[in-house]
N, C-alpha and C positions, 0 to 999 in steps of 0.2 A: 504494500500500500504506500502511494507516494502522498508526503506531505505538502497542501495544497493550500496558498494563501485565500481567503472568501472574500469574492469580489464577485459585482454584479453579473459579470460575463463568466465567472465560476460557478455562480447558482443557477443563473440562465441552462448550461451546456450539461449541470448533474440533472436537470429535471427536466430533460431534452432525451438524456442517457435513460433514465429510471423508468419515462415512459416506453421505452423501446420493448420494457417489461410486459407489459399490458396483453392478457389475452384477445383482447380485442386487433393484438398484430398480426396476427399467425391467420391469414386468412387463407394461407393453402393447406389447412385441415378442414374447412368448413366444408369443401365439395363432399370428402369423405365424412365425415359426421352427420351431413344430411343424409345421406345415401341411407347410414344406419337408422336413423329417424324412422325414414319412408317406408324400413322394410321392416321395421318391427310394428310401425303402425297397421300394413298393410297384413302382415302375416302372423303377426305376434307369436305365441310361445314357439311356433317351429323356425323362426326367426334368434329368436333369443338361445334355443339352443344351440343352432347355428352357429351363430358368433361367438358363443359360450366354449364351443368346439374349436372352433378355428384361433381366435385370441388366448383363450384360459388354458386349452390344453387337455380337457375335461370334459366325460358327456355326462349330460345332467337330461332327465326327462321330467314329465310333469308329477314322478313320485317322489325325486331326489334336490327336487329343488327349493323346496323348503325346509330350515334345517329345522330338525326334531328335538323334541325333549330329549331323548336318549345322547343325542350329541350335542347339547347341551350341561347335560351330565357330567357326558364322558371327560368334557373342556377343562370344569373345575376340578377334576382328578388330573389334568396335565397341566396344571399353574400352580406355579407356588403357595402357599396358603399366604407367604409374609405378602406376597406381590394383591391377593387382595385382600387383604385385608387396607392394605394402601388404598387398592380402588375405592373400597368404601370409606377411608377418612375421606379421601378426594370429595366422593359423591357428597360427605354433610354437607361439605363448603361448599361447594358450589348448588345444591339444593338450596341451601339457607339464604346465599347469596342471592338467588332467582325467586326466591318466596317473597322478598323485598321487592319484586318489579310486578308485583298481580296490581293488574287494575279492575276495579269492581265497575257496574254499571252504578248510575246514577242519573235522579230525576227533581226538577224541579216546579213546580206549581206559583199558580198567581191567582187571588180571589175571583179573580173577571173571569175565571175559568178555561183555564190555560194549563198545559202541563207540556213540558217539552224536558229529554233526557237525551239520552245514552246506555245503547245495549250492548255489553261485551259480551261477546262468544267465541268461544273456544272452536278452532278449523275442528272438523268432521278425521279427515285422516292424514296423515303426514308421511314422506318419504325420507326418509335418513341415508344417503349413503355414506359409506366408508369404502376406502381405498383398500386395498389389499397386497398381494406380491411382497416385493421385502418390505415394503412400509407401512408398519404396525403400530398404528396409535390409538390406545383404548381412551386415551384423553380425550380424543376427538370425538370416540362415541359420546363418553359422559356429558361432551361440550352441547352437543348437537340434540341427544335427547330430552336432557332434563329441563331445559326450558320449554321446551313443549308437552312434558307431561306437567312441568308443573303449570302452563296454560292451560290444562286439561284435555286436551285432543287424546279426543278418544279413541284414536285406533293410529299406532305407530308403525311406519312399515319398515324395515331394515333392508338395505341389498348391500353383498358387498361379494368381488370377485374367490371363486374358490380355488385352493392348491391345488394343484396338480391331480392331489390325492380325491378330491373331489369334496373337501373338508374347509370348515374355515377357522384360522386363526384362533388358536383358544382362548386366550386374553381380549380375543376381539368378543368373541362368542358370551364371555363372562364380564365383562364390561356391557353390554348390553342387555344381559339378563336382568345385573345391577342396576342401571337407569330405568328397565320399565320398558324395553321392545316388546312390543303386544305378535310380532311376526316378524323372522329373517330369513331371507331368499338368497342363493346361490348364482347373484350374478355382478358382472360389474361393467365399468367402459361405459362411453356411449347406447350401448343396449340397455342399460340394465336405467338409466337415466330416463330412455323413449319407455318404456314398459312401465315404468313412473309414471310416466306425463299421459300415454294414451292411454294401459290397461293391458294384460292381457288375459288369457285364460287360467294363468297362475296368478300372475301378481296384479294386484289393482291399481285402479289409478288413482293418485290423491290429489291431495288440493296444491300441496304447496312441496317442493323437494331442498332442504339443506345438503350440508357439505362438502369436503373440498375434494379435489381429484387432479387428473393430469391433464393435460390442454384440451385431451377428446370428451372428459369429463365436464371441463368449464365450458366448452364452446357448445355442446351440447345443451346445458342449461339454459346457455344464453338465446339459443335455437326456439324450446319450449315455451320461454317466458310469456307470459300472455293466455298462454293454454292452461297453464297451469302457477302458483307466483311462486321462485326462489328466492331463496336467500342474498347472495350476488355471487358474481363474478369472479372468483376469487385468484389474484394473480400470486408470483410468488412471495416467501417472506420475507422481510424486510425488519431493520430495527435501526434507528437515532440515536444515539448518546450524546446529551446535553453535557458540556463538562465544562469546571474551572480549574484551576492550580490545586483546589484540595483534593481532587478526586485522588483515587490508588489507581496507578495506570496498569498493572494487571488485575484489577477486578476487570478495568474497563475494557481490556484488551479478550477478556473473558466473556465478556458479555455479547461483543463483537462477534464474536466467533460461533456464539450458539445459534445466530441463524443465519451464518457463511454457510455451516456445515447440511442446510436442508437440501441444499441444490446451486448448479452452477450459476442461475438465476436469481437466487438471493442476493440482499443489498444492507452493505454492515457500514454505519454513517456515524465518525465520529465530528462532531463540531466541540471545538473548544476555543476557549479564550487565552488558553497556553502553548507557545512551541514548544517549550520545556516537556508539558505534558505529551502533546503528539507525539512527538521522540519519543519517549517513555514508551508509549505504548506500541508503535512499530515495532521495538525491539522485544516486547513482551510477546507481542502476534509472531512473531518471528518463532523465539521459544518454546510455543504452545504447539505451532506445526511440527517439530520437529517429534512431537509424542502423540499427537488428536489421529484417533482414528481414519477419518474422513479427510486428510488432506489434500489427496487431488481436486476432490469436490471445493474443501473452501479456495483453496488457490486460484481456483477458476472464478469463483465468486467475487473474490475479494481483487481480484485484475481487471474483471470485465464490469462491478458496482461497487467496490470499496473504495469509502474515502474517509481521510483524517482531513479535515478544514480548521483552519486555524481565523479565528474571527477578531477584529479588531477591537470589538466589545460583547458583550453579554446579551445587549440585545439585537446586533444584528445579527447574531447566532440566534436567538429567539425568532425572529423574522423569517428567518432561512429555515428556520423545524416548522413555523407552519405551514410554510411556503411548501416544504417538503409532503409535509399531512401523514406521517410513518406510520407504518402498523401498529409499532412498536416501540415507544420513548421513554427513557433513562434520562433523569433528571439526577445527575450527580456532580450540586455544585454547594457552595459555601450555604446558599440560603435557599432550598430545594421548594421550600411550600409558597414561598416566595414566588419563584421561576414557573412555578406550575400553573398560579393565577394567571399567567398571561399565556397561558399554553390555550388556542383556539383551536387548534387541528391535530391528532393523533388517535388511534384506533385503541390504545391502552397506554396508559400515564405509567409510570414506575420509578416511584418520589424515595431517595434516600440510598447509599450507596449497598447496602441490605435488601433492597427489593431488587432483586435480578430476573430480568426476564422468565426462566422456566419457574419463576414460582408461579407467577398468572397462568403458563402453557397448562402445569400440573396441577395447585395444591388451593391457590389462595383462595377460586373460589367465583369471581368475573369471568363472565366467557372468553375464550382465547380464539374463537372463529370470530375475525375484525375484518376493516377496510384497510387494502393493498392499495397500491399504487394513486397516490395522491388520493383516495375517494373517502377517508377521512374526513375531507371538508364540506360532503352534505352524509355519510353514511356513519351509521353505528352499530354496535358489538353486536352479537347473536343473541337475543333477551328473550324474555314471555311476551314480550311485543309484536313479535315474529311470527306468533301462533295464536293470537286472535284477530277478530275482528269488528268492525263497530258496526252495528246501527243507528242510526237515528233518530228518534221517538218523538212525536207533534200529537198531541190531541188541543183542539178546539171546541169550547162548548158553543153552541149558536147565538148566542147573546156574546162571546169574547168575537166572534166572528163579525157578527154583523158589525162593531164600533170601526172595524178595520178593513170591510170589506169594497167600498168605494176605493180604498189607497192601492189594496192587489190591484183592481181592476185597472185603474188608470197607469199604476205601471206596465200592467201586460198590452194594455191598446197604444204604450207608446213604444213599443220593439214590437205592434203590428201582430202580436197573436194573439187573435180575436177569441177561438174557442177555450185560449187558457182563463180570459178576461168573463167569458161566458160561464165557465164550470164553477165561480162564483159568483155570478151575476143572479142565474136562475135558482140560488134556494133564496133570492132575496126580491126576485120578480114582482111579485104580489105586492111587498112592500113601498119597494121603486117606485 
């Protein structure tokens, strides 16, 4: 990582770079990804097995492709007992966390006889997928479910691609039992996305489909939207580190590194108000490679979106993180709760040099499915917001109607629609 003065034509050309990220580039997967759409719409489960075959490696028919109690079972006999009992500290916090986001309906009344409110309802049924292959993250279930059961949505549908063996993931399996999967299905890819959105003779179709996958998975979702609503778009991962002269530049050089190491597409941003510091930390990222499992991966990351910027002041570093809008921001500087007040754009805060990134990914408790690539600045976390929906509630008594019923009208005959002006006009005819 080279170190880089921050200057306007420096922020310009990183947020020029960072969009390069963006699922929305890659448009020569879309011919292919429609293709899968059409043909699961059009043929569904001999479709899905299909692709199930030819990508997974694995034939699945319509007896095997729901997983069973029995392997179910068999899962928590193949995970560790310590590894969940983890899952379930995980689950409190992050249940507890999402028990705080319920919004109830509410309704308001006026003497003249009036009542107007708000109906929350919980979506009908939801689709979860998880990624499969070597990338196993039970996080990601607990992230994905438990806001939606705890919205109440009453029927949860699970897919996620099967091993070879024709099995999935045990920890995936047991993680999802944990949150509250009401049904899990043996598919993944772009198929397993369309079988979401349209239906088939196995898997149903739902309202709404969450998280995250690989470009045929994102651009997929982005294909159904409208037919069905997701979550978003979700590009690769990304993390900001806000820093001054106090920080420790091997925590920060740590922090850095925990999502170089997701993909070569990941983007690891340090901004400080210190050369001193930046040096520091090069030489620590340095260190770290020479022992991190995953180095070719972050090397890759951290050449084609790492940067250490060095800022003249504290808040044109401030300017430049929101300008950025990161998944993901470390706030580790002299007066952190400070720095965080003027923090407008970022997908999750991480205030004090003690909150490090994988504690939100794992433990704390906040959803850790956010907005990627700038979208920060109108989107937010995965919540129980995600899994309802509102109505609207008006009741008029005919005496609150009538005091106000010449003002509809004359509004509706001045935009010229006459029958909207009329369906109020004639319960007050007689009177007129």
């Amino acid at each position: 990582m080279k170190i880089i003065p921050l200057t306007p034509e420096t922020k310009e050309n990183i947020l020029e770079n960072l969009l390069k990220r963006s699922p929305s580039q890659y448009g020569e997967y879309e011919e292919r990804v429609n293709q899968i759409l059409a043909k699961i719409k059009e043929e569904k489960d001999q479709a899905l097995f299909a692709y199930t075959e030819a990508f997974d490696k694995v034939r699945i028919t319509k007896d095997t492709i729901r997983v069973s109690d029995e392997e179910i079972e068999e899962a928590y006999g193949l995970v560790d007992p310590a590894l969940i009992q983890v899952i379930r500290k995980s689950l409190e916090n992050i249940r507890a966390y999402h028990e705080r986001q319920r919004q109830n309906s509410w309704f308001t009344s006026s003497e003249k006889g009036t009542m107007l409110g708000q109906k929350v309802i919980p979506m009908e049924k939801v689709g979860v997928y998880v990624p499969g292959g070597k990338a196993v993250y039970p996080s990601s279930v607990l992230m994905n479910i438990v806001p939606a059961k705890t919205a109440g949505v009453s029927r949860i549908i699970m897919t996620t691609p099967p091993g070879k063996d024709g099995k999935v993931n045990p920890s995936t399996l047991v993680a999802a039992k944990e949150a509250g999967a009401d049904e899990i299905y043996k598919a993944g890819g772009a198929q397993a996305i369309a079988a979401l959105a349209y239906g088939t003779e196995s898997i149903p179709k739902v309202d709404k489909i969450v998280g995250p996958g690989n470009i045929y998975v994102a651009l997929a979702k982005k294909a159904v939207y409208g037919h069905v609503s997701i979550d978003s778009v979700a590009g690769p991962s990304e993390i900001l580190v806000l820093a001054d002269e106090t920080a420790n530049p091997r925590y920060v050089a740590a922090d850095l590194l925990s999502q170089a190491e997701h993909d070569e597409m990941a983007s690891a941003i340090l901004i400080t108000t210190s050369r001193a510091l930046a040096e520091k930390v090069e030489k620590e990222i340095q260190g770290f490679l020479q022992v991190l499992s995953r180095r070719e991966i972050i090397e890759k990351s951290l050449e084609q979106f790492g940067y250490l910027l060095v800022a003249q002041t504290l808040d044109e570093a401030i300017e430049t993180a929101n300008a950025i809008a990161s998944e993901h921001l470390e706030i580790v500087t002299e007066n952190p709760f400070e720095v965080m007040m003027k923090i407008r754009n970022a997908g999750a805060i991480f205030i004090g040099e003690n909150s490090s990134e994988p504690l939100g990914d794992y433990f704390a408790g906040p959803n850790h499915v956010l907005p990627t690539n700038g979208t920060a600045k109108f989107f937010s976390p995965l919540s129980v917001d995600d899994f309802v929906k509102k109505s609207s509630i008006i009741y008029y008594s005919r005496e609150a109607l009538e005091e106000i019923h010449k003002d509809i009208m004359q509004f509706a005959q001045s935009e010229q629609l006459t029958a909207h002006a009329n369906s109020i006009g004639v319960r007050f005819e007689k009177e007129d």
